[in-house]
N, C-alpha and C positions, 0 to 999 in steps of 0.2 A: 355406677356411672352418673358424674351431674348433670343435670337436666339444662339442656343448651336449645335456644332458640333455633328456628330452622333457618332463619335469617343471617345467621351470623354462619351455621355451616356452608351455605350457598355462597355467601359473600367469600366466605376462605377459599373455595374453590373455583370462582373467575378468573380467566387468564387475562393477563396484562400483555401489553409489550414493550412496558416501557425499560425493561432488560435489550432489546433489538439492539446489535451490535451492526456499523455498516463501517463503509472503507471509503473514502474520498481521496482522490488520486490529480495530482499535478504534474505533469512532462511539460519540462524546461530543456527544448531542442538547443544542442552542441553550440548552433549560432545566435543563442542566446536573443534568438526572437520570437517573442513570448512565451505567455505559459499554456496550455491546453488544460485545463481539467473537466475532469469525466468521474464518474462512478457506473454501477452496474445498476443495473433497473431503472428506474425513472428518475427526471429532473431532480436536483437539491440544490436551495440555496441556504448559505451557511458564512458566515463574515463578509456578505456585500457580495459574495464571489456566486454566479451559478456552475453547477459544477452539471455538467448535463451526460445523460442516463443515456446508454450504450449496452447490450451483451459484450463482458466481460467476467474471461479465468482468469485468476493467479493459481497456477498449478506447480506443485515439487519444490514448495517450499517446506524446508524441512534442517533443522541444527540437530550435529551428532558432533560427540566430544571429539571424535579422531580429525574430521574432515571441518570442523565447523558448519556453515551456511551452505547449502545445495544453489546450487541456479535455480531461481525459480522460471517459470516460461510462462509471460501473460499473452493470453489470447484475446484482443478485441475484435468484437466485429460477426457478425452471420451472415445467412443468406437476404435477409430482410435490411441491410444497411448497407447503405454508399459511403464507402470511406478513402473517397478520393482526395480529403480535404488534405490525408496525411500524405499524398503522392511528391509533393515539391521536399517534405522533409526527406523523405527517402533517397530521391534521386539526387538532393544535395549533400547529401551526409550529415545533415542536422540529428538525424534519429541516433547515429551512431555516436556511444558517450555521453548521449544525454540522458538527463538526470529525473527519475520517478520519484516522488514523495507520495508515501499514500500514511494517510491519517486513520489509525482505527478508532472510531468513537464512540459511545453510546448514541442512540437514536434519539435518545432526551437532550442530550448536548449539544446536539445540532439542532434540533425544532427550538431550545431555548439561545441559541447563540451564546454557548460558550467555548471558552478557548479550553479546555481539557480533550485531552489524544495522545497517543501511544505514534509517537511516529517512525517509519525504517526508510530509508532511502536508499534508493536501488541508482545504478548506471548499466546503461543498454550496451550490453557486449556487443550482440550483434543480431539483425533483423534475420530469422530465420525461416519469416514466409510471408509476401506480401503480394494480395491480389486486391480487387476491387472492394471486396465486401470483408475481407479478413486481413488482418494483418498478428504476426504472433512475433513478440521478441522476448529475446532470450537476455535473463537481467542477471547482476550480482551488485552484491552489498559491497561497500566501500572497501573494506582490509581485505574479504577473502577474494575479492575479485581479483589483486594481485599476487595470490600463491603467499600474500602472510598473512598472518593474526596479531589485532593489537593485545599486549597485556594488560593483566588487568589493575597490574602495580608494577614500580618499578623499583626494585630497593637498592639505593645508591649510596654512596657518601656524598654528601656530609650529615645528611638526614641519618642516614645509619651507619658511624664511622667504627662499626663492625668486620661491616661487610666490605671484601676486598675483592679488587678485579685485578 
């Protein structure tokens, strides 16, 4: 075995974070008056935008080849937060149809301000439980929320004047 400084095995074995993966979230309400962004745990700011820290699930997200995309159901909010800000979107129906973007990014690319993200956007079927301090809605992705799937080709003529319909 070669003979290795003790320096260098220590240093191999420090943990980083700079792998931390986080989720930054935009709701753009039905009437189209503003945007809200929020993330889970504490404040972040990231392209000019603060995106301010909330207890927040995304739960039952999950793709299977028969069904495609599941609903997923995010839950904002505890017992420790006042979340009356969202009450005029609800009772107007702004929540309803409106549109989630959440950005997943490394934690490096947010502290350095860059545009690299993995993005999915969601539209709120329907608000499924709204009190003072919680609110939970029930979300789908763009194609399976209406009962189809986009393909992922479409092979046609004159592209492919094989193929006949």
């Amino acid at each position: 075995m070669p003979n290795r400084p003790v320096e260098h095995i220590r240093d191999s074995l420090v943990l980083t974070g700079a792998d931390a993966e986080i989720d930054l979230y935009e709701l753009t309400p039905s009437g189209g008056t503003g945007v809200v962004r929020f993330k889970s745990d504490n404040d972040q700011k990231w392209r000019g935008n603060t995106y301010t820290g909330m207890p927040l699930k995304l739960s039952g997200e999950k793709r299977t080849i028969d069904s495609g995309l599941s609903m997923p159901t995010m839950t904002i909010g505890d017992q420790s937060v006042d979340l009356s800000a969202f009450k005029p979107f609800v009772y107007d129906g702004n929540l309803d149809n409106a549109i989630i973007v959440r950005r997943h990014m490394l934690l490096d690319n947010v502290l350095n301000d860059r545009l690299i993200f993995e993005a999915t956007t969601y539209r709120v079927k329907r608000v499924s439980e709204y009190g003072r301090s919680r609110i939970t809605l029930v979300l789908a992705t763009a194609s399976d929320s209406l009962g189809f799937s986009l393909p992922y080709r479409q092979y046609l003529p004159p592209a492919f004047p094989s193929v006949q319909m």
